[in-house]
C-alpha positions as CSV (number, residue, x, y, z in Angstrom):
1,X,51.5,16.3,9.4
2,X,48.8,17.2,11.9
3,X,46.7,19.0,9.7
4,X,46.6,16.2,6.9
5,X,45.6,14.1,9.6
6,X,43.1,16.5,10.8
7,X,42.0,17.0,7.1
8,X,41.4,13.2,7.2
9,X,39.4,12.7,10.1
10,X,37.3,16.0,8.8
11,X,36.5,14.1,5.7
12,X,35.7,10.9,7.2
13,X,33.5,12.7,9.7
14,X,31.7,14.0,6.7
15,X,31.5,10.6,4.7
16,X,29.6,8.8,7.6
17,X,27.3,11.9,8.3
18,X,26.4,12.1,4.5
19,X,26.0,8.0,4.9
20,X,23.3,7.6,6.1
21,X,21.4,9.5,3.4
22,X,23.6,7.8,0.4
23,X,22.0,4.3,2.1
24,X,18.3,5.9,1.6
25,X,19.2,7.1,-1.8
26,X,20.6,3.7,-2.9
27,X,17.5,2.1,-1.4
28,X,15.0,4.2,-3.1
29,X,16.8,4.1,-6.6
30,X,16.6,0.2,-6.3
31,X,12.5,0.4,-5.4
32,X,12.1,2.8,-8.9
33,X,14.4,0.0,-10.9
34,X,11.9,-2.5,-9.2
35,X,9.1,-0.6,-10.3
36,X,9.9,1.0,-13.7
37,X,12.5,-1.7,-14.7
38,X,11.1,-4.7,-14.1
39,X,8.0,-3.9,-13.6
40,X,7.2,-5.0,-10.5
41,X,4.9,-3.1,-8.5
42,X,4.0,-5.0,-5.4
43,X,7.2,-5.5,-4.8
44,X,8.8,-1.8,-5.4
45,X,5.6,-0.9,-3.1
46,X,7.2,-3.1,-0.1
47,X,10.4,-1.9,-0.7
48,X,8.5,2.1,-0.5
49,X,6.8,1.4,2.5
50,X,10.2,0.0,4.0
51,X,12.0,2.9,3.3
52,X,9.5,4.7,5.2
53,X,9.3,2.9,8.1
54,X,12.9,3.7,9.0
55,X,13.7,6.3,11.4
56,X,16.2,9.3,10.3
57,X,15.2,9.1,6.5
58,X,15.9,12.4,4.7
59,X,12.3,14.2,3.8
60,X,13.5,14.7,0.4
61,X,13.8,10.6,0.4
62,X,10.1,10.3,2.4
63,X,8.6,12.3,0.1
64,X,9.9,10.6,-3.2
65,X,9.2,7.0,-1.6
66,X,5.6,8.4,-0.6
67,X,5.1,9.7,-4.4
68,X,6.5,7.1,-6.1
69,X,4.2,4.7,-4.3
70,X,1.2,6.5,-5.6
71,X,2.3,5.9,-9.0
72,X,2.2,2.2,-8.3
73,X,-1.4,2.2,-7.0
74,X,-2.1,4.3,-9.7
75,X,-1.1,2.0,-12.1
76,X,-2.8,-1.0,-10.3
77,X,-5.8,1.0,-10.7
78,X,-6.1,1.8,-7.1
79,X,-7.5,5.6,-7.9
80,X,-8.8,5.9,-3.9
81,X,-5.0,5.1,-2.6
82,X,-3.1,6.7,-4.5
83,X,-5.2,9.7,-4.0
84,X,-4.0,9.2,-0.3
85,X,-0.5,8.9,-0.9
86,X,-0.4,11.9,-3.4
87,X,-2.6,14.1,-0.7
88,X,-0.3,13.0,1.5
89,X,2.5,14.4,-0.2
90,X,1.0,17.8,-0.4
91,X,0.1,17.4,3.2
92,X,2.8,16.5,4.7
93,X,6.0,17.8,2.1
94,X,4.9,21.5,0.6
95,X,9.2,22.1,1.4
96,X,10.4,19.7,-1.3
97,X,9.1,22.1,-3.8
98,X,9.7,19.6,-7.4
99,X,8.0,16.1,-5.5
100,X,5.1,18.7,-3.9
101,X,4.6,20.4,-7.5
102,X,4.1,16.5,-9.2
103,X,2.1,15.4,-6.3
104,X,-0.4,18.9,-7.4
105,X,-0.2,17.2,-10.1
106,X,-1.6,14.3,-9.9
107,X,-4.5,15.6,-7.4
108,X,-5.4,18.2,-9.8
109,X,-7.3,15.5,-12.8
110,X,-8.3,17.0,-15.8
111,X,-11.6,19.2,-16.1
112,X,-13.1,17.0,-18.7
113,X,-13.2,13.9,-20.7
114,X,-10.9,13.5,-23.5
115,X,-10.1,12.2,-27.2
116,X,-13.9,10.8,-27.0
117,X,-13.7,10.4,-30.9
118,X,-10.1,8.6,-31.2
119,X,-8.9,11.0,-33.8
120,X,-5.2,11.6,-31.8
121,X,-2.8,9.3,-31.0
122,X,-0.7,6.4,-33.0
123,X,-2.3,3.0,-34.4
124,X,-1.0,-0.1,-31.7
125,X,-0.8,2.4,-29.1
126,X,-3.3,3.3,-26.2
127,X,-5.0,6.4,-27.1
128,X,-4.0,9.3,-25.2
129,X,-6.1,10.2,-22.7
130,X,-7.3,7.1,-22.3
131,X,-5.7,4.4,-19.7
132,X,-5.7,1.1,-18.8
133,X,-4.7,-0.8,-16.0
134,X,-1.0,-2.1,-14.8
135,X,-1.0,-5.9,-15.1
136,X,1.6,-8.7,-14.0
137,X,4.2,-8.3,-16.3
138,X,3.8,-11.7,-17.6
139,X,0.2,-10.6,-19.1
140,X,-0.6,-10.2,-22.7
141,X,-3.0,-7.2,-22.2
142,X,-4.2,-5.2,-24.8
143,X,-6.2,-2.2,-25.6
144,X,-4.9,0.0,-28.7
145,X,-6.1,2.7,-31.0
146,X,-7.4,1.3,-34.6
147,X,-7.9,3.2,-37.3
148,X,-9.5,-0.1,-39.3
149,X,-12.5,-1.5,-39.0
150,X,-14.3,1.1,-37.0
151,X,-17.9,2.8,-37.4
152,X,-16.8,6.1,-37.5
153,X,-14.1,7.6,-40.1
154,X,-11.5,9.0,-37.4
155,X,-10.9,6.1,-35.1
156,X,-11.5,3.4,-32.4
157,X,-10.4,1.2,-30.0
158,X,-10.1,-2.8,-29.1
159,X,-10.0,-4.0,-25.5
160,X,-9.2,-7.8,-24.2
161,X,-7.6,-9.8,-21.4
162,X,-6.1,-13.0,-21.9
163,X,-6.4,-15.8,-19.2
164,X,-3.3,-15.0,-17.0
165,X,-5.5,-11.9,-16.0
166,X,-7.4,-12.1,-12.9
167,X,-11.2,-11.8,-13.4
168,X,-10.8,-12.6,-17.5
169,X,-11.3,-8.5,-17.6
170,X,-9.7,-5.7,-19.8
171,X,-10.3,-2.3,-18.9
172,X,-9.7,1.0,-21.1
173,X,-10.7,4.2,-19.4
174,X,-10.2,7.7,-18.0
175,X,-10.7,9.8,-15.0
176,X,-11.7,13.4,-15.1
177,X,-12.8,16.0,-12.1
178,X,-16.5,16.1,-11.5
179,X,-16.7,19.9,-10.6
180,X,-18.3,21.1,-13.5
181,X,-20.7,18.5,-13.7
182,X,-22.4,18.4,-10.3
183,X,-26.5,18.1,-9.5
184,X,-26.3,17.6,-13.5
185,X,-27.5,14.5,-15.3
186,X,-25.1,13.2,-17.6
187,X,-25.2,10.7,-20.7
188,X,-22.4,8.7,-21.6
189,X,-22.8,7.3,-25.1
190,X,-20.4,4.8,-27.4
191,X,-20.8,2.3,-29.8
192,X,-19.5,-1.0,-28.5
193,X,-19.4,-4.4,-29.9
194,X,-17.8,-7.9,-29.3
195,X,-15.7,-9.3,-31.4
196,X,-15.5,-13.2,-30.8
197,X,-12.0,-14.0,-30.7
198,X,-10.5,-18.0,-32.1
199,X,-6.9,-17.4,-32.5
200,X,-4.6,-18.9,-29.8
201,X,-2.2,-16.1,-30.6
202,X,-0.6,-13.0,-28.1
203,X,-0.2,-16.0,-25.2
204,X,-3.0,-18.5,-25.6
205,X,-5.7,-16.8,-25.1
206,X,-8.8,-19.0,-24.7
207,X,-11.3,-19.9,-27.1
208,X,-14.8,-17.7,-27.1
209,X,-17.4,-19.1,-24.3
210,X,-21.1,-18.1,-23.7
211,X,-20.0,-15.6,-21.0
212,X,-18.0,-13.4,-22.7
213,X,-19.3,-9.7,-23.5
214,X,-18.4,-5.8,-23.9
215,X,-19.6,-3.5,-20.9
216,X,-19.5,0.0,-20.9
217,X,-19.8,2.1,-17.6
218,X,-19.7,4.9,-15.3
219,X,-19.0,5.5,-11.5
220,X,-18.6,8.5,-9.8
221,X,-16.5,9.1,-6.7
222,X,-17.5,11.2,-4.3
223,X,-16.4,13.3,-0.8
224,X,-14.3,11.0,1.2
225,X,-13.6,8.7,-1.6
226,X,-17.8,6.8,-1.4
227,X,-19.0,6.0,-4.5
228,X,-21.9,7.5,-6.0
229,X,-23.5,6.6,-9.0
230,X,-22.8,3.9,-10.7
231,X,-23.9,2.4,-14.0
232,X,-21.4,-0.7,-16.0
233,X,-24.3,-2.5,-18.0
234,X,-24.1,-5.6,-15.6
235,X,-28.2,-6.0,-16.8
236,X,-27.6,-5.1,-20.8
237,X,-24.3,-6.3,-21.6
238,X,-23.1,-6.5,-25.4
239,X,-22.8,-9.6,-27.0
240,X,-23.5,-9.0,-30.7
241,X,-20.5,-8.4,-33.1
242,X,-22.7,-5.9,-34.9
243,X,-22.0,-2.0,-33.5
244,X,-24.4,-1.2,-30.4
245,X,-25.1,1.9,-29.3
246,X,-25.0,2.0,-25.2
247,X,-26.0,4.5,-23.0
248,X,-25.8,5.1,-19.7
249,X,-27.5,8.3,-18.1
250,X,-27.7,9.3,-14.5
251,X,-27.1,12.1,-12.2
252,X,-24.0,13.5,-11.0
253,X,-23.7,13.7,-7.0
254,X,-23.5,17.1,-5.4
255,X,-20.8,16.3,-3.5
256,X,-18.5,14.3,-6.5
257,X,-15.3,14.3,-7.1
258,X,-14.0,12.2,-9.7
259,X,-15.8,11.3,-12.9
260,X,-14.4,7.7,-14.0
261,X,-16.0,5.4,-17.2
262,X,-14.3,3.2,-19.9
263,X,-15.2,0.0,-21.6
264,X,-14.6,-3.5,-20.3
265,X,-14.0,-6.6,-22.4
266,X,-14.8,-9.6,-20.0
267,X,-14.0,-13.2,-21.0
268,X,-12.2,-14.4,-24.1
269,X,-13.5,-11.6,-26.6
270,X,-12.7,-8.2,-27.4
271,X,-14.5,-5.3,-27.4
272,X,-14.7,-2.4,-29.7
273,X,-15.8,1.3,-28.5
274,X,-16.1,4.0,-31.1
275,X,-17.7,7.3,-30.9
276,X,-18.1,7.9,-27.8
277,X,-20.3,11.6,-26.7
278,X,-20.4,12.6,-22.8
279,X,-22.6,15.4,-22.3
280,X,-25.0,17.3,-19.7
281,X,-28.6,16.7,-21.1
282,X,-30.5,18.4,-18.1
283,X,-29.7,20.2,-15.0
């Protein structure tokens, strides 16, 4: 019988030493149900950052708590930390080869802007390569591709924010890498115009006030995360619900990064953008 209970006590050795990692697991798989699930990001952030802050966690578990924490501030739209956390990862965990390989990634933004002219991607949907913010999931936020009522032939898209948003302000953009285009002045170019919104549907959103307008922009991000130029209409927003062309030109910093612009609905309307051109017009 000695050897059963030998067996035994070898077994139960093993359970509590593979314990502690189970715990982390269990812990971390709750945070991504927190933050995929129920779409709670602040909260699957805390539960990240708790994770971390305990001593003996596995690096495989660090390493997923540090990426998947990135992807929340991504999704909040905070580009600058989630940068940190993803550079982190690359950093910090090059010998968890599948979380260092997403973390790449995610540093590595594409070379250029993307579906400019709306002709991919499905009607009700947010056009692919295009992005807009995470919201509380209690928010009735939306920017989706239209294939109606556009100026061009191929496509659009419609951007609003009802009252439950903070700041009254939808956002539909992307991000690119600014390598290509340094020293180089730039034109960003789209047809935008405000559609003044009366229906109390999608949530009660408010009735059209005086304030309400469509603002395309532009910011670049440079070295070390300082912003460099920066154009988002704030002196020539659109108010008309005829098309207007907008442009916004400026130079691209030597030392840029990151190319962001998009189109921002702010107050109770919604803005249209269609045909938009990004080019170099001089270096």
């Amino acid at each position: 019988m000695s050897w059963r209970l030998a067996a035994i006590a070898v077994a139960a050795a093993l359970a509590a030493a593979a314990q502690p990692g189970a715990v982390f697991e269990e812990r971390i798989e709750a945070a991504i149900h927190r933050e995929i699930v129920l779409g709670d990001l602040a909260g699957a952030m805390e539960q990240y950052r708790a994770i971390l802050a305990q001593p003996g966690i596995p690096r495989a578990v660090a390493a997923r708590a540090l990426l998947e924490t990135g992807e929340c501030l991504e999704k909040l739209g905070k580009e600058k930390e989630a940068y940190s956390a993803y550079r982190r990862v690359v950093n910090e965990y090059a010998d968890q080869a599948a979380i260092f390989r997403l973390a790449s990634i995610k540093l590595a933004a594409p070379s250029g802007p993307r579906n400019l002219k709306f002709e991919e991607g499905t009607p009700g949907k947010v056009p692919p390569g295009w992005r807009g913010p995470a919201l509380p999931k209690d928010a009735n936020y939306l920017a989706d591709l239209r294939r109606d009522g556009c100026r061009s032939r191929t496509g659009c898209a419609v951007v609003m924010a009802p009252v439950n948003v903070p700041g009254q302000a939808g956002n539909l953009m992307q991000s690119f890498s600014a390598t290509a285009y340094r020293g180089k002045t730039v034109r960003l170019r789209a047809w935008v115009k405000l559609e003044q919104f009366f229906s109390t549907d999608y949530g009660g959103l408010r009735m059209p006030g005086a304030d309400d307008r469509a603002q395309l922009w532009l910011r670049v991000v440079r070295a070390n995360r300082r912003i460099g130029f920066s154009d988002q209409m704030d002196d020539r927003p659109v108010r008309s619900s005829e098309w207007t062309r907008c442009d916004i030109v400026g130079e691209i910093d030597e030392d840029a990064q990151f190319i962001n612009f998009g189109v921002m609905s702010i107050g109770g309307g919604r803005a249209w953008i269609d045909d938009v051109s990004f080019e170099v017009i001089s270096n």
